[in-house]
C-alpha angles and dihedrals in degrees: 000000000000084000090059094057088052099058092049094057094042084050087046087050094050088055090051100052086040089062085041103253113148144126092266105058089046094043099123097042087051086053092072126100109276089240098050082050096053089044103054089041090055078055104055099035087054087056103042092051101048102054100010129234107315107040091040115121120226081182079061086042096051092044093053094037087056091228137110125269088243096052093053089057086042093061102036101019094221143018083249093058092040082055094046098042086054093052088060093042093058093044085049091058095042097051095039086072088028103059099036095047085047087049090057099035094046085051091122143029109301136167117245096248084056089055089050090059103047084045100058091047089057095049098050083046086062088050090060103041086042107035094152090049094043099055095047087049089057096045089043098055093034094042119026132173121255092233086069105019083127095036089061101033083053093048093048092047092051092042086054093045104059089024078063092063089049091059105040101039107119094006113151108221091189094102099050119085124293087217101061112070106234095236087065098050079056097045090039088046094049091050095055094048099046092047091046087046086048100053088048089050082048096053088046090062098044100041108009097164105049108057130148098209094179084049093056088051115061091031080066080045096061095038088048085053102048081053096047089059101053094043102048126066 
């Protein structure tokens, strides 16, 4: 199982350096004091989250980053690669709690509905401990700006795909119906957890504060058991 992480995180690498995230290119932002980083990231991801893309102020981010307006395009070069490097910045943290937490509760043989669930608990975790992330990350991926429509599309396409090989790594298939081709339980499975990710990313934007996590929960819980039923023999 641990093999199969890995090569999560070494495919997530390859898209990072692919939209040209790296350490290099951000070399003199990531010389900063970890503070004065954090500090200018809360900044722009208020920002951004508040008025979106277009009518967000680097002239508010700087303000509130305490720097000067030179110093934010000297570290990220453009508002396009301060939006994107947060993008990156938000799926690091969240995979940072995600991946280690799935390690540990995937340490076993589970069903794949079993998976689903451990999984979604963990998501809506990282909403709670990330709220500001979270919320940029939803925005981000629902509403993204014309200037990276293909960049995230890209990005999101990429993220399902090797995501695909962590939940269904060691799944028997034995139990589910003959008549129903295993490619297509995946597909059918997919499509039910990424429209029900994509409601609660949806109820994020439009009330962010105001959120029953336990609520959302168990009402996945009732849609993945309906499907269950129908899938399995």
């Amino acid at each position: 199982m641990i093999d199969i992480y890995k090569e999560f995180a070494k495919n997530y690498i390859q898209i990072k350096i692919n939209a040209g995230i790296t350490k290099e290119n951000f070399g003199f932002f990531h010389s900063l004091p970890e503070e004065k980083q954090k500090k200018i990231i809360r900044a722009a991801l208020e920002e951004f989250s508040s008025h979106g893309y277009n009518k967000a102020s680097t002239n508010e981010i700087v303000k509130n980053a305490g720097i000067g307006k030179g110093m934010l395009f000297r570290y990220f070069k453009s508002k396009k690669m301060l939006y994107l490097f947060l993008v990156y910045h938000s799926i690091d943290k969240a995979l940072d709690i995600i991946l280690k937490k799935m390690q540990v509760a995937f340490d076993g043989q589970l069903s794949f509905f079993e998976k689903i669930y451990s999984t979604i608990r963990i998501k809506l975790e990282f909403i709670r401990l990330y709220p500001l992330e979270s919320n940029f990350f939803t925005l981000a991926f629902s509403s993204p700006p014309p200037e990276i429509v293909q960049d995230m599309a890209s990005l999101y396409d990429s993220l399902l795909l090797i995501s695909g090989s962590v939940f269904f790594d060691q799944i028997d298939f034995s139990s589910y119906r003959d008549d129903i081709p295993v490619e297509r339980i995946k597909e059918i499975i997919m499509f039910v957890t990424s429209g029900f990710q994509n409601s609660i990313m949806q109820k994020l934007k439009n009330l962010p504060g105001s959120i029953d996590y336990d609520s959302l929960f168990n009402e996945f819980m009732e849609y993945i058991r309906i499907l269950e039923k129908g899938l399995l023999k």
